[in-house]
N, C-alpha and C positions, 0 to 999 in steps of 0.2 A: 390643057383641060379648062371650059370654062369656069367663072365661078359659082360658087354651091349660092343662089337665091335667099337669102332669109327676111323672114317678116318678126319684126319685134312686138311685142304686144304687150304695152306700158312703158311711156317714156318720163316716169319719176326716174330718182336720183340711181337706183339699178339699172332700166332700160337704158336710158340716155348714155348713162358708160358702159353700157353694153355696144351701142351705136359706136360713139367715139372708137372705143377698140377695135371693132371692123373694120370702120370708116380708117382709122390711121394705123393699127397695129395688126390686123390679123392678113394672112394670106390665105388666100384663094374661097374669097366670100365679098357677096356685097349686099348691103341691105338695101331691097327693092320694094319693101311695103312695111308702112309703122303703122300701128291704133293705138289710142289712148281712148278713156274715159271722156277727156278732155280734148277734142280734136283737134283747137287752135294751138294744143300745146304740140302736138303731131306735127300740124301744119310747117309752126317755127321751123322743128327741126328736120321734115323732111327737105325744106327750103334748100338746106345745105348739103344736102345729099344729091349728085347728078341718076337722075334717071327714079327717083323715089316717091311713090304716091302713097298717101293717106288713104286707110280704108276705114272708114268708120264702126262696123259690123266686127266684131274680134272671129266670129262664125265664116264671115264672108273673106276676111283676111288670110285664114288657116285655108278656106278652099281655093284662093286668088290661084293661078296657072302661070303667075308669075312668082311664086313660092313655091320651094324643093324642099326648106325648111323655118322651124319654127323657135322664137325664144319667146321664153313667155315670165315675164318681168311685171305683172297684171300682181292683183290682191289675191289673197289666197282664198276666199271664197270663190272666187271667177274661175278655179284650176279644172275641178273636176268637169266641169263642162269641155271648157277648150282642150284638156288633155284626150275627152273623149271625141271629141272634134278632130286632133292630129291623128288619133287611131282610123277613124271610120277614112281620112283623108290619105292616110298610110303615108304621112309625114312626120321624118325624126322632130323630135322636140325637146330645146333643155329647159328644164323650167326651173325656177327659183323657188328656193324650198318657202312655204311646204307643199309638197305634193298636193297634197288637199288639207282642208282643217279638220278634219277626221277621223279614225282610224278606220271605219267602214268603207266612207267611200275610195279612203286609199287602197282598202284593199280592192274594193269594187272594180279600180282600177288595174293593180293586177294581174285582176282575172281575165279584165276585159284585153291585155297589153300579150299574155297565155295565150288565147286563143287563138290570137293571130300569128303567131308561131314566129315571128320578129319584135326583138328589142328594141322599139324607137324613142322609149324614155330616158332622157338622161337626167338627173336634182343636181344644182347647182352645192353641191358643197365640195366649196372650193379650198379647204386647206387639205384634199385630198392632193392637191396641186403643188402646193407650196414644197419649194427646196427643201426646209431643214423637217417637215411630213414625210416625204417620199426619202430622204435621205433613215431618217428612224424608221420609219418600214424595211427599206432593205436591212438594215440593222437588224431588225428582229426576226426578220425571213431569215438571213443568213445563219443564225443561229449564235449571234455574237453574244446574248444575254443570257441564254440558255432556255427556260420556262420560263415566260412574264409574268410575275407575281400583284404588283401592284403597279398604280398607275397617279401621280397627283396633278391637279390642273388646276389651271387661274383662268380665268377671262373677264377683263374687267373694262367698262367703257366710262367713259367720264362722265356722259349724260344719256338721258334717254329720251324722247318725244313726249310731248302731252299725252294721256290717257294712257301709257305705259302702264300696264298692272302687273301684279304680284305674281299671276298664273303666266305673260307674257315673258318673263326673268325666265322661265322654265321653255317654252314652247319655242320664243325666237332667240332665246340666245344660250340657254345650256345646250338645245340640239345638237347645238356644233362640237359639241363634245361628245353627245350621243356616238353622232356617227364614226369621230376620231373614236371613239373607244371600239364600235364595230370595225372599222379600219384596221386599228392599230393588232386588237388580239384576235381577229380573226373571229369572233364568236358573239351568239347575241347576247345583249344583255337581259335577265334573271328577274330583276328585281332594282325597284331602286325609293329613297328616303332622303326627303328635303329637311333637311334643318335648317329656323329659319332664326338665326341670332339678333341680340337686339340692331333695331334696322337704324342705319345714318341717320344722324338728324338733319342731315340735308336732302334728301330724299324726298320725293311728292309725298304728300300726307296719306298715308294706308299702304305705301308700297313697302313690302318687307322684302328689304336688300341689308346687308349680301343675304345670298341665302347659297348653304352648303349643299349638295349632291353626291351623296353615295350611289354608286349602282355595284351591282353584284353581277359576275357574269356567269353564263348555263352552267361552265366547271369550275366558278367559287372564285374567279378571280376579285380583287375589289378595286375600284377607281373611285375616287375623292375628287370633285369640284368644289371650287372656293367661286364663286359666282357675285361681280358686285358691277354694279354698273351706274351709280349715281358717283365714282369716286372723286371728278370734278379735276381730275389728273392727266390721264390722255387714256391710250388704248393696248391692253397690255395681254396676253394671249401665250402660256408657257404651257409645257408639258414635261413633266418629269417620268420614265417609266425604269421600272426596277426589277430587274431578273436575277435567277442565281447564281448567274456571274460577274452582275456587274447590273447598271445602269447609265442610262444619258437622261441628259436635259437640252431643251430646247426653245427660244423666244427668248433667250440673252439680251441680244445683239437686234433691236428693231429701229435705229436711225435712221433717218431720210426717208425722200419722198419714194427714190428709188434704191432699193437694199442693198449692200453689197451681198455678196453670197456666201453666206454662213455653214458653220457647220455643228453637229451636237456638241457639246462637252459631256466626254466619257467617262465616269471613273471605273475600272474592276480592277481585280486582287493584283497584279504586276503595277498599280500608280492611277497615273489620273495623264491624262492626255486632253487636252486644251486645242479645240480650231478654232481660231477667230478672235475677236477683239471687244469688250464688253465698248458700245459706240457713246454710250450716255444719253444719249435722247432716245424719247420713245413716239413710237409715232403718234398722231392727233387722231387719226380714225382705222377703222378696216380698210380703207379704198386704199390707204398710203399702206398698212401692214403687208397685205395681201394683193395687193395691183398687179403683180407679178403673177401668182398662181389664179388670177382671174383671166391672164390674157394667156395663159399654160392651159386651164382651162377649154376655153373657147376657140383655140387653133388646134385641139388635140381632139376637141367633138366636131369642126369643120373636116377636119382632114379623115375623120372617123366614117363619118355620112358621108364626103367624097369614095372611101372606097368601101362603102357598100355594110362597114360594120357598125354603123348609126350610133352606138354607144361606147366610149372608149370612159368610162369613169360609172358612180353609183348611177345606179339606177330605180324602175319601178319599186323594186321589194326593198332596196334600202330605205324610202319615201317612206313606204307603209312601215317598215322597223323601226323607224325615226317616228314616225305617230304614235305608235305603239306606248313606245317607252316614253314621250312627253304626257300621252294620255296619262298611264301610270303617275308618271312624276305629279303631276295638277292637283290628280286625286291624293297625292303623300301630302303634298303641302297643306291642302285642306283637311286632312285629318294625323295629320304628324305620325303615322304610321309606314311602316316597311309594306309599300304594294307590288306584289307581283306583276309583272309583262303580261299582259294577255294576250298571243301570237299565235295564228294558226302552225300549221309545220307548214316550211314551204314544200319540202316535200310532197304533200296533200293540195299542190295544185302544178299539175304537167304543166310545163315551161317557164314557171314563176325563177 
């Protein structure tokens, strides 16, 4: 079977290892068209690609005839356009969250992704991916914890880029919780309330870090995020969940550049059972934690579009669900109160 065509569109520091991983780690793909904002930066790296051209146009790239498929590693303002560009093209697409900066146009999107009566969106959240993710989902599928009661989380990064603000702690880096919490208990989230304790003194001046995340879900479950990202430390990403018979934890064990393969640490009512090895180092960023469930990822959405079912991981409505609940969240932080989710029913739109 030849390979699946993909065009990338933005070769910053997500494109360009999106590239790399084709280019060296993935099977049965090759990338045959890059755009950047930056074209000379394209240039560079289509250089190193055999058979690979620059398209300047992101519009002209998604329609190029030498594309089957689309990643889209661009700003998130740029989404909603090019994602509506993959649709009218009826070209799968995994894009990097966020879906859009919106909740509207995500939903906009959608409707628009309904209509057509095929799933060609896939959102890159990728600890959907990850070993010891998909290991505690089976866990909870299985029925090993009983009813999931609670849920506690950390994600903490050492630094964060200039102009990093307060409402950004919420949008691009608790999401990833967001969605683990849709992931993990299967249901949307309710409601949810930023607390925002006194912030690092190392911190950019006005950013209030950490800041804590409760969210409530539709049947009253409750998850806890501890959220800090100036900690000047490394990159630290755990999950704890607790059912009525028990509980696991998860993110022990993150040494090296490449993981060994972990497993939860369990405790319920017959003791505590122990896999793996607490390693002492933590990794330096997301690309060394998660490198692993980004190339799990990316060979599991190539091989998905190879045989014709375009999306093997979240999708359109998780996008918009994941808006949803950030939108919420901005609005709690700014007024320190408990905001409701505001979400259509997906039920109330065929094919969503």
């Amino acid at each position: 079977m030849t390979d699946l065509r993909i065009a990338v569109l933005g070769v910053g520091m997500m494109g360009a290892d999106h590239v790399a991983r084709i280019t060296e780690r993935i099977k049965g793909a090759t990338v045959t068209v890059l755009n950047d904002y930056f074209p000379e930066k394209a240039e560079e790296l289509a250089a190193t690609i055999p058979g690979c051209r620059v398209i300047n146009d992101p519009l002209d790239a998604i329609a190029d005839p030498d594309v089957d498929a689309v990643i889209l590693a661009t700003p998130g303002p740029t989404h909603e356009k090019q994602l509506l560009a993959c649709l009218e093209a009826r070209k799968p697409v995994m894009c990097e969250k966020p879906l859009t900066t919106d909740v509207a146009t995500s939903l906009e999107v959608v409707k628009r992704e309904a209509e057509l009566g095929r799933k060609l969106i896939q959102v890159g959240f990728m600890r959907r991916f990850d070993h010891e993710y998909e290991q505690l989902k089976s866990l909870i599928d299985d029925g090993t914890f009983g009813q999931l009661l609670v849920a506690h989380c950390v994600h903490r990064n050492p630094m964060v880029p200039p102009g990093f603000d307060s409402a950004m702690i919420v949008k691009d880096s608790i999401v990833h919780e967001v969605d683990v919490t849709r992931f993990l208990f299967d249901e949307e989230i309710a409601s949810v309330q930023i607390i925002a304790p006194g912030s690092n003194s190392q911190a950019p001046e006005g950013l209030k870090d950490p800041q804590i995340a409760i969210f409530r879900t539709a049947s009253g479950r409750h998850i806890d995020v501890e959220c800090f990202v100036t900690t000047g430390v490394a990159y630290e990403v755990r999950t704890e969940v607790v059912g009525e018979f028990g509980s696991a934890f998860i993110g022990l064990d993150q040494g090296g550049v490449v993981r060994k393969q972990r497993n939860p640490v369990q405790s319920s009512a017959g003791g505590r059972k122990v896999a793996g090895i607490w390693g002492g180092d933590i990794t330096p960023s997301f690309v060394e934690r998660f490198g692993a469930a980004y190339d799990a990822e990316i060979q599991r959405w190539v091989n998905a579009v190879k045989a014709g079912i375009n999306v093997d991981g979240p999708g359109a409505w998780d996008g918009y669900a994941a808006a949803a609940v950030c939108a919420a969240g901005v609005k709690a932080l700014e007024t320190g109160e408990i905001v409701t989710v505001d979400m259509v029913d997906r039920a109330s739109i065929a094919g969503a």
